[in-house]
N, CA, C and O atoms as CSV, one atom per row, in Angstrom:
chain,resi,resn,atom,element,x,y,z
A,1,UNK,N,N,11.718,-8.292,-3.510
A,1,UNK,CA,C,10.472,-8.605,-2.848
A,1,UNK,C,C,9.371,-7.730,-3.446
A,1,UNK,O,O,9.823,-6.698,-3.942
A,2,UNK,N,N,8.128,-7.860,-3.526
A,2,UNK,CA,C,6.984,-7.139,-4.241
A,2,UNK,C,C,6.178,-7.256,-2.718
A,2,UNK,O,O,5.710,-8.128,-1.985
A,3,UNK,N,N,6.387,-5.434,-2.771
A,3,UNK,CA,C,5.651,-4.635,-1.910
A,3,UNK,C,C,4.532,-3.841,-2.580
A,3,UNK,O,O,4.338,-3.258,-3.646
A,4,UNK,N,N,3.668,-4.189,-1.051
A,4,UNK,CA,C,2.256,-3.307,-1.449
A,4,UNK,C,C,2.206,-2.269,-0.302
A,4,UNK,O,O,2.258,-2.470,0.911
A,5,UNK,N,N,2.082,-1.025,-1.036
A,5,UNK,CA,C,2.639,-0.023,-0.120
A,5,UNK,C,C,1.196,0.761,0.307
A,5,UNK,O,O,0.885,1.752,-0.354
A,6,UNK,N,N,0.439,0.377,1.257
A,6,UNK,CA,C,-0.623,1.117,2.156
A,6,UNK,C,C,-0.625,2.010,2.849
A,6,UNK,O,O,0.234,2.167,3.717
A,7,UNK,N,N,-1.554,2.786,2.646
A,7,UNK,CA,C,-1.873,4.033,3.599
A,7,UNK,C,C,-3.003,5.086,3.180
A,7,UNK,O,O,-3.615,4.759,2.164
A,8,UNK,N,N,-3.339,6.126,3.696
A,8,UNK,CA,C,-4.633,7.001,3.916
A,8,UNK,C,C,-4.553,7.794,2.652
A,8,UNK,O,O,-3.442,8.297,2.483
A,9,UNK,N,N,-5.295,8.001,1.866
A,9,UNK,CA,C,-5.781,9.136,0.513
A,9,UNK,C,C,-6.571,9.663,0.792
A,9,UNK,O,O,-6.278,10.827,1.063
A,10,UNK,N,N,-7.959,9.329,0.935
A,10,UNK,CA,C,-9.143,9.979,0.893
A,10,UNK,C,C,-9.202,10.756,1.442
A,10,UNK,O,O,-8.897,10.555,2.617
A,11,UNK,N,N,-9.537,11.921,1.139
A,11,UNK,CA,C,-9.347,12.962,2.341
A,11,UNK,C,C,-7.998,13.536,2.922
A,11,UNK,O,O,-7.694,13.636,4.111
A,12,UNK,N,N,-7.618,13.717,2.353
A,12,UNK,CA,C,-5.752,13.955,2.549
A,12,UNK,C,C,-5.496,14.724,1.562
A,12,UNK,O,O,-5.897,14.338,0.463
A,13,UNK,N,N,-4.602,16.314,1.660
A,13,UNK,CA,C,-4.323,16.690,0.407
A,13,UNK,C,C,-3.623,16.195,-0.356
A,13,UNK,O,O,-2.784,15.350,-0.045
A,14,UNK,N,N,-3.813,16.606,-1.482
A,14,UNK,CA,C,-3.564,15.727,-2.925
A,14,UNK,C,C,-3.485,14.032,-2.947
A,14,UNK,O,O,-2.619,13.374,-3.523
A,15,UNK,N,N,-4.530,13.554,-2.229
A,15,UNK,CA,C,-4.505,11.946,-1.868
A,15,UNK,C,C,-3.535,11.718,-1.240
A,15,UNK,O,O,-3.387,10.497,-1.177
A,16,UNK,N,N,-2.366,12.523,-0.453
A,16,UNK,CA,C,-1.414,11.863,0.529
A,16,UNK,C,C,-0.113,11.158,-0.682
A,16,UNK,O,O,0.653,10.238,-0.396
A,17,UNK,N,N,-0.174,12.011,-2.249
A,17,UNK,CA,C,0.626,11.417,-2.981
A,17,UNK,C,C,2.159,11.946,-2.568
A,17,UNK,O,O,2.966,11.402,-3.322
A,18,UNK,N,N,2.846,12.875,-1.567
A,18,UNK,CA,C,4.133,12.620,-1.390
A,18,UNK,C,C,4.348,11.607,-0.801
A,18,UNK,O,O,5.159,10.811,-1.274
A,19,UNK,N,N,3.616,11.311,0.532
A,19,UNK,CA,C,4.200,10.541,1.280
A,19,UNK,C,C,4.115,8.826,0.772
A,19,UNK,O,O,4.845,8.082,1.427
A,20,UNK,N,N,3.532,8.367,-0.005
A,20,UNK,CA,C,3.486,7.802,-0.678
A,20,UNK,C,C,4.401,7.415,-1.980
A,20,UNK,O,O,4.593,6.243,-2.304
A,21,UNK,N,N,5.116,8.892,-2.915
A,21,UNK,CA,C,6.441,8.415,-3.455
A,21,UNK,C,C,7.412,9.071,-2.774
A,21,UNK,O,O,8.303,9.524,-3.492
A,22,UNK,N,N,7.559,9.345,-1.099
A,22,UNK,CA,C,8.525,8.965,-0.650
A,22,UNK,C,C,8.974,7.784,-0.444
A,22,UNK,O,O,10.120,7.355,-0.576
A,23,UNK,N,N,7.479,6.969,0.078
A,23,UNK,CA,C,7.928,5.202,0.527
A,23,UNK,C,C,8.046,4.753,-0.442
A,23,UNK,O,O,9.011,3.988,-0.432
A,24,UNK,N,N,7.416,4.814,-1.644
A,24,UNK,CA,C,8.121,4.179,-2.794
A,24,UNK,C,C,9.367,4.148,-3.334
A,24,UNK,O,O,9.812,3.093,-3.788
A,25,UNK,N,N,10.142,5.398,-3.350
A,25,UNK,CA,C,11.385,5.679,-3.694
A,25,UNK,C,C,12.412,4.624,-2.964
A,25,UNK,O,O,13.400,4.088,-3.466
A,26,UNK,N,N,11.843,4.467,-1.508
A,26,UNK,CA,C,12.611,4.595,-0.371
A,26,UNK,C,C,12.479,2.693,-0.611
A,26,UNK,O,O,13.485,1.989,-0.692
A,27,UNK,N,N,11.424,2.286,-0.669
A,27,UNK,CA,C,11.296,0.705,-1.172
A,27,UNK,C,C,12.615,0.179,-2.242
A,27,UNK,O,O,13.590,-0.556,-2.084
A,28,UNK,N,N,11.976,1.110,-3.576
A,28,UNK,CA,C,12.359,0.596,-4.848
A,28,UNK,C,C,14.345,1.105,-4.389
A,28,UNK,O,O,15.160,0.284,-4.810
A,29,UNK,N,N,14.859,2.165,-3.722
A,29,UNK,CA,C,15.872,2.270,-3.378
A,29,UNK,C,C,16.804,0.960,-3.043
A,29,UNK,O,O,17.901,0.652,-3.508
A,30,UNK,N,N,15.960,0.283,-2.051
A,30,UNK,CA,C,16.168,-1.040,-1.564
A,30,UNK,C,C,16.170,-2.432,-2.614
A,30,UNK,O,O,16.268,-3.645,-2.432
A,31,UNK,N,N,16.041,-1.721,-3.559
A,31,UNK,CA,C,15.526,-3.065,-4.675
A,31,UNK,C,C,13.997,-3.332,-4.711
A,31,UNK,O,O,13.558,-4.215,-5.447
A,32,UNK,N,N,13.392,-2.780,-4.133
A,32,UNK,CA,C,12.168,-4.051,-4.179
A,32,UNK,C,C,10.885,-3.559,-4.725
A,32,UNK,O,O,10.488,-2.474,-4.299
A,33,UNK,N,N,10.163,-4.201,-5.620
A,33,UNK,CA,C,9.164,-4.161,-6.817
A,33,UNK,C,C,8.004,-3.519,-5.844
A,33,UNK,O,O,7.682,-4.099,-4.807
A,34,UNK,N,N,7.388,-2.257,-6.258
A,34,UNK,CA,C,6.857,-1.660,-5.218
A,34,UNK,C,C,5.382,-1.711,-6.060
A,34,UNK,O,O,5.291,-1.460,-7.262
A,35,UNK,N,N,4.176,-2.112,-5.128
A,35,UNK,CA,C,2.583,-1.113,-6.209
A,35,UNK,C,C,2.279,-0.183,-5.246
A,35,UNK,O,O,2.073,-0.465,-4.066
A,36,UNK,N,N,2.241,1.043,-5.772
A,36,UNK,CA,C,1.674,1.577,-4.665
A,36,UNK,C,C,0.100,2.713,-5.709
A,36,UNK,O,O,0.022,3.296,-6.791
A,37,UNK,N,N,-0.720,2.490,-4.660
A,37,UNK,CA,C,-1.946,2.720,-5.318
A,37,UNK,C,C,-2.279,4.140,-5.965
A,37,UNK,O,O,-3.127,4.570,-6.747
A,38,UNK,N,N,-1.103,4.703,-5.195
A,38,UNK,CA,C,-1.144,6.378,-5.725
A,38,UNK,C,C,-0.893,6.316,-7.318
A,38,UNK,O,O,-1.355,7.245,-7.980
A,39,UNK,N,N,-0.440,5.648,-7.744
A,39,UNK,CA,C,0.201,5.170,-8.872
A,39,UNK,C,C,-0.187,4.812,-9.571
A,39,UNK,O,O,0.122,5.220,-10.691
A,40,UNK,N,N,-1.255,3.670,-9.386
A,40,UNK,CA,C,-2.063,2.657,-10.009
A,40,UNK,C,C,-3.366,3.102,-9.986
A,40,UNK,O,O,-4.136,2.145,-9.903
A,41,UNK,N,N,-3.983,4.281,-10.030
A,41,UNK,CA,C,-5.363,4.207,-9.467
A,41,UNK,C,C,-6.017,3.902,-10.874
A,41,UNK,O,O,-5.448,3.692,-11.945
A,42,UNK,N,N,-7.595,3.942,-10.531
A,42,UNK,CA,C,-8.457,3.748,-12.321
A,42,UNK,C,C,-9.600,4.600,-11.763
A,42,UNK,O,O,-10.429,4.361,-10.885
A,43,UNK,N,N,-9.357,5.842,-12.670
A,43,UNK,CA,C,-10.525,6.893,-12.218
A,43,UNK,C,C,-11.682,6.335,-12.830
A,43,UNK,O,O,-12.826,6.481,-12.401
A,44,UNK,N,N,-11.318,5.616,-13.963
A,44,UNK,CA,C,-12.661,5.057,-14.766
A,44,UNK,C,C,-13.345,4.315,-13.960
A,44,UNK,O,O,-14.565,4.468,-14.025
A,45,UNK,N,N,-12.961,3.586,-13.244
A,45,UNK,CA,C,-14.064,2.694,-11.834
A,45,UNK,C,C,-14.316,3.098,-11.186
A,45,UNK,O,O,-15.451,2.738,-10.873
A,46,UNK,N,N,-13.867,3.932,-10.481
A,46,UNK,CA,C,-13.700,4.719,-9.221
A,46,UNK,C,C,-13.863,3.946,-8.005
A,46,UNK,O,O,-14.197,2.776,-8.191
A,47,UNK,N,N,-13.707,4.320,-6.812
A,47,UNK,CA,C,-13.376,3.780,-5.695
A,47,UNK,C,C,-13.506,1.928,-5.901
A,47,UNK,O,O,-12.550,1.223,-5.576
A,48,UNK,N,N,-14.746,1.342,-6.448
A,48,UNK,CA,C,-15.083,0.206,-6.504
A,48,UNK,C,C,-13.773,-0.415,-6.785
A,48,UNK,O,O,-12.828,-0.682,-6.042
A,49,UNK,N,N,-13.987,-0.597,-8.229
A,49,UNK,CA,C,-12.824,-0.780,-8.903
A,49,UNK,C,C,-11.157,-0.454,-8.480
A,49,UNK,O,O,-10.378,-1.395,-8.330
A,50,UNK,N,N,-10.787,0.739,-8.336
A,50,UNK,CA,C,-9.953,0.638,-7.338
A,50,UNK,C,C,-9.328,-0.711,-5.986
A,50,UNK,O,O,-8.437,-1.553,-5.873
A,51,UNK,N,N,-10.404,-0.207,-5.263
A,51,UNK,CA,C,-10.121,-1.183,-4.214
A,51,UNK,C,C,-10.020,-3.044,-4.852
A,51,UNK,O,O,-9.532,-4.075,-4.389
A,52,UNK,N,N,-10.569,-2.785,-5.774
A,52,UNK,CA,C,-10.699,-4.375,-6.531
A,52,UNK,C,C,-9.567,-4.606,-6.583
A,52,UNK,O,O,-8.984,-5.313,-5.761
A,53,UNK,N,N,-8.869,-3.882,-7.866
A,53,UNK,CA,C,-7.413,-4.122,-8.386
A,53,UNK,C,C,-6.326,-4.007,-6.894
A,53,UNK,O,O,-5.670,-5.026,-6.683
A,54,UNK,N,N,-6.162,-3.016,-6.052
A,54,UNK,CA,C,-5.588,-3.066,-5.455
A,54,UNK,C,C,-5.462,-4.374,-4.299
A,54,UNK,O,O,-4.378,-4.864,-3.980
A,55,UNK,N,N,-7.059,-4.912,-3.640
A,55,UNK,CA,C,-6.411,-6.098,-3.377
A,55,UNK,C,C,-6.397,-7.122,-4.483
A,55,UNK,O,O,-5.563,-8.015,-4.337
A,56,UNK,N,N,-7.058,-7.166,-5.424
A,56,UNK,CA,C,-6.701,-8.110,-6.432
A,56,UNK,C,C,-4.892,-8.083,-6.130
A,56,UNK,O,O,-4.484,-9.102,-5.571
A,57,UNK,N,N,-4.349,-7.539,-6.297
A,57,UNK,CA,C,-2.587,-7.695,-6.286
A,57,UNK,C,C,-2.414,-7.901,-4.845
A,57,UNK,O,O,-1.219,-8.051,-4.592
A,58,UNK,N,N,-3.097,-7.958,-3.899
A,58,UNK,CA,C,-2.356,-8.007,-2.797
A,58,UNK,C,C,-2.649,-9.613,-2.516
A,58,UNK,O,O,-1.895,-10.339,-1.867
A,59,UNK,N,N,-3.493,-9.891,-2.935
A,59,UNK,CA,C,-3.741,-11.763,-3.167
A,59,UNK,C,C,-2.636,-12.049,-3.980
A,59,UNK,O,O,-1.578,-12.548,-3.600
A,60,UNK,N,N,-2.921,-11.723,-5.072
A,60,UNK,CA,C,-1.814,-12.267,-6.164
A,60,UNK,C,C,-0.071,-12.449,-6.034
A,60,UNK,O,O,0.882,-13.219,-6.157
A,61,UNK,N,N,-0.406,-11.423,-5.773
A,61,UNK,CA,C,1.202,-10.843,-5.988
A,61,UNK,C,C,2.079,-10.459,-4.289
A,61,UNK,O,O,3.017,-11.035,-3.738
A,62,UNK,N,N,1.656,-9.839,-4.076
A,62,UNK,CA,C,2.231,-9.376,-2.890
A,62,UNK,C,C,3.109,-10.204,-2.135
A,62,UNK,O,O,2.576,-11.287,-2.378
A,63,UNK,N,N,4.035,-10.466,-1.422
A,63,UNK,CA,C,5.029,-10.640,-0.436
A,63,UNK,C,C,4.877,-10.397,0.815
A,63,UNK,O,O,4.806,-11.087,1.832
A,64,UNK,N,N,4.816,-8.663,0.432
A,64,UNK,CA,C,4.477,-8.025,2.117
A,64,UNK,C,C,3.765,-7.132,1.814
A,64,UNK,O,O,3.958,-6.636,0.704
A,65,UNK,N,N,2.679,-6.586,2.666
A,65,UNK,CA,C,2.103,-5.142,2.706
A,65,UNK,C,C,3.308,-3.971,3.760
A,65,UNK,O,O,3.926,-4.257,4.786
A,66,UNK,N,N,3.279,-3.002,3.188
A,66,UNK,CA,C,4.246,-2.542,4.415
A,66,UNK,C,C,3.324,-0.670,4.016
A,66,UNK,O,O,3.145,-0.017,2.988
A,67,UNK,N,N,2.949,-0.452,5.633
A,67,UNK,CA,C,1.624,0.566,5.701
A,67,UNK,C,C,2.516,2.085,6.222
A,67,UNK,O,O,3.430,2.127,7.044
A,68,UNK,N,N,2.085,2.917,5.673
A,68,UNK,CA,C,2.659,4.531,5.477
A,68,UNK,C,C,2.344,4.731,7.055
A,68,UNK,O,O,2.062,3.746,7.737
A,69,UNK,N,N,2.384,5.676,7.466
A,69,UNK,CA,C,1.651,6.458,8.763
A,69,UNK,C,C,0.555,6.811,8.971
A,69,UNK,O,O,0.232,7.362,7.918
A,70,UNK,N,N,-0.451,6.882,9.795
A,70,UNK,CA,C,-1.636,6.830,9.710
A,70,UNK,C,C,-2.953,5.901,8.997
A,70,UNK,O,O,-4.173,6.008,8.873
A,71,UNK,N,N,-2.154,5.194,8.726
A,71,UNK,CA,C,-3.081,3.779,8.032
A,71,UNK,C,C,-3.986,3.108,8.823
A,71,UNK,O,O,-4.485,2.076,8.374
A,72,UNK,N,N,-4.325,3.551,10.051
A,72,UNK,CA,C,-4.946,3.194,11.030
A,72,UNK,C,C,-6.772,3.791,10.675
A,72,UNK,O,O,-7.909,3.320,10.695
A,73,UNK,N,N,-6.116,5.030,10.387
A,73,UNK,CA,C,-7.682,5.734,10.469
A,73,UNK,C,C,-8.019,5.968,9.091
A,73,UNK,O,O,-8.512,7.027,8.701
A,74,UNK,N,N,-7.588,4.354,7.876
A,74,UNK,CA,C,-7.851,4.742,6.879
A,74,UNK,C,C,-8.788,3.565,6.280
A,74,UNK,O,O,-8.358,2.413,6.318
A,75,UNK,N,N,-10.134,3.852,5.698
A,75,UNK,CA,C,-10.978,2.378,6.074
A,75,UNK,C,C,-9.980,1.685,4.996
A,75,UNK,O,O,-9.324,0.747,5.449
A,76,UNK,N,N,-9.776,2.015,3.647
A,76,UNK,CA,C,-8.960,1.388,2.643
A,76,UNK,C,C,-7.671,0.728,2.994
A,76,UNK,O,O,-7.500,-0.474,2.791
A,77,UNK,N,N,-6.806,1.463,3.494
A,77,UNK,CA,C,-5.619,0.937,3.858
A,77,UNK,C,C,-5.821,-0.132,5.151
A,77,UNK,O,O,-4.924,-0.907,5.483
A,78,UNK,N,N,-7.237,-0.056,5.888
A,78,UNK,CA,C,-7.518,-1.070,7.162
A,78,UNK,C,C,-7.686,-2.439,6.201
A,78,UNK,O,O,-7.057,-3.467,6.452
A,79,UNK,N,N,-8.633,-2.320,5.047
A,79,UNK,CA,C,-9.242,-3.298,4.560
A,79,UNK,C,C,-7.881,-4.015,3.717
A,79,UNK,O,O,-7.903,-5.245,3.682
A,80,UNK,N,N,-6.826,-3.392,3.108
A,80,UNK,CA,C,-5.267,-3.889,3.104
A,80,UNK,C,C,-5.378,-4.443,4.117
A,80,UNK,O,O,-6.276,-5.253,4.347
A,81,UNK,N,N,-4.410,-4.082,4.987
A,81,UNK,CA,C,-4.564,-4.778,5.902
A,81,UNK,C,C,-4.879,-5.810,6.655
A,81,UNK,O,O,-4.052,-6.596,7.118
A,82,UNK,N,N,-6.176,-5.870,6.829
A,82,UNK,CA,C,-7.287,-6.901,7.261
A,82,UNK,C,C,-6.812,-8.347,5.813
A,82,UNK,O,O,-6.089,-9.329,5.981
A,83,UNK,N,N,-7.313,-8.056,4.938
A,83,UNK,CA,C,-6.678,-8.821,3.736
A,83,UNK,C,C,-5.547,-9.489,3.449
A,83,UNK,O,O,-5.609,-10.582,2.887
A,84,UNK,N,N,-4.346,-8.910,3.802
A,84,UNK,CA,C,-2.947,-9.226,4.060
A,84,UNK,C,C,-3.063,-10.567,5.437
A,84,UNK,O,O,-2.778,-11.764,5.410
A,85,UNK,N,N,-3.357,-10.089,6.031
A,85,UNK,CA,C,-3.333,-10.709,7.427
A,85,UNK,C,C,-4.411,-11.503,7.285
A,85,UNK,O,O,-4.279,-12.391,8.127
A,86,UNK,N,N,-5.635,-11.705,6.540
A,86,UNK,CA,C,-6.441,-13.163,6.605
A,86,UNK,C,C,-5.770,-14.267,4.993
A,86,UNK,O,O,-6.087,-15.426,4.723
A,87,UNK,N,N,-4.726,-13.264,4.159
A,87,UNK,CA,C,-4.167,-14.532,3.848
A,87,UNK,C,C,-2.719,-15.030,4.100
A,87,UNK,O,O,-2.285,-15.790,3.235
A,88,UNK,N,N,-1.887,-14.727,5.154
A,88,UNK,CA,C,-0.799,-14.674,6.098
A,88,UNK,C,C,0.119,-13.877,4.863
A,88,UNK,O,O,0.857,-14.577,4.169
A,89,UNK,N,N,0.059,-12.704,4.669
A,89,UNK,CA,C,0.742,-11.893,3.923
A,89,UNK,C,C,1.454,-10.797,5.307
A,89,UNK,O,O,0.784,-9.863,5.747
A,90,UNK,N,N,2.695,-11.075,5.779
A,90,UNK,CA,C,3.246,-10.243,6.405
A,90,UNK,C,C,3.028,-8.919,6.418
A,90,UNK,O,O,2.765,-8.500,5.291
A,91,UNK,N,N,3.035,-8.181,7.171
A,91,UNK,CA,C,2.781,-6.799,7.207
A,91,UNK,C,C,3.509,-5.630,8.321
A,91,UNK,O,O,3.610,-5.800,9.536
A,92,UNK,N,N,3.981,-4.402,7.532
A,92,UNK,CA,C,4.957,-3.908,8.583
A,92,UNK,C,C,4.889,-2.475,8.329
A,92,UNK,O,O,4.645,-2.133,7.172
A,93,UNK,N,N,5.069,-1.553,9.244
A,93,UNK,CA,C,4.947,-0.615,9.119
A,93,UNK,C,C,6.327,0.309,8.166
A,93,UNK,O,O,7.386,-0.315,8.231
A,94,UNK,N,N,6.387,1.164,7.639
A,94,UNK,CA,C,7.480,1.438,6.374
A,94,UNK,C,C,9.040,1.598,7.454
A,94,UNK,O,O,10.151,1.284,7.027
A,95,UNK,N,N,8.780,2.174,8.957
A,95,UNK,CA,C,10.364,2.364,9.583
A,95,UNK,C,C,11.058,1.189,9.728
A,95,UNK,O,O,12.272,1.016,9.616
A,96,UNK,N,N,9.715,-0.053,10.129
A,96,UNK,CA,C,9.716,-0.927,10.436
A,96,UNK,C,C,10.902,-1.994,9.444
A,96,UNK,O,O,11.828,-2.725,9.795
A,97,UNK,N,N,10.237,-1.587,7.893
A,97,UNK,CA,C,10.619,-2.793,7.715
A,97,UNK,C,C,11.514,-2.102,6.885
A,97,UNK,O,O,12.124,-2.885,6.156
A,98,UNK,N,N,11.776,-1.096,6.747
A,98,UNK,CA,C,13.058,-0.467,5.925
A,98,UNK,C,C,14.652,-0.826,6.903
A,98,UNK,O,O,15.815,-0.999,6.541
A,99,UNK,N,N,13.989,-0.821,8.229
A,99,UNK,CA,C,15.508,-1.313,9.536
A,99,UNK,C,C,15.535,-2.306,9.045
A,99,UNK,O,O,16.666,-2.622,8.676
A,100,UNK,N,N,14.226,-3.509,8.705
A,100,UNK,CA,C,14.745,-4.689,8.667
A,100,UNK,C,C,15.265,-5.255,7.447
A,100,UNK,O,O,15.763,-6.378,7.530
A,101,UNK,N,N,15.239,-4.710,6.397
A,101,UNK,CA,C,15.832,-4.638,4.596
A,101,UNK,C,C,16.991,-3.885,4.361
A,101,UNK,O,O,17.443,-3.787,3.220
């Protein structure tokens, strides 16, 4: 399955990059084709750009979004989100859907 793995950076030390290749590990463990943005970023655009590519793939590509902790109070990971869910792209939180995989 090709997961898009959401959650809070900005403002988070070091962009929130453990918890982020923990869920990745913990995905790709499971088999499944993970993007996760910690990963993918493009300093050359910066934020714009960013957020482009990242939902650019979540239209494209994606399966499921499945959102880290605190993705609530994150406008980026909301706008995932919001995105996922206005084009019926399932969405689950990482305990969530690791019980259910």
């Amino acid at each position: 399955m090709k997961v898009y793995l959401a959650g809070p950076m900005r403002g988070k030390p070091d962009e929130n990059r453990t918890a982020f290749e923990v869920g990745a590990k913990a995905l790709r463990g499971r088999g499944h084709l993970v993007f996760s943005p910690i990963e993918n970023s493009t300093p050359e655009g910066g934020l714009r750009a960013a957020m482009a590519s990242d939902l650019n793939w979540i239209c494209l590509c994606a399966d499921v979004v499945v959102l880290l902790d605190g993705w609530e109070d994150s406008l980026g990971a909301s706008a995932e989100y919001a995105t996922a869910g206005a084009i019926g792209i399932p969405t689950y939180c990482l305990h969530e859907f690791l019980d259910l995989k």
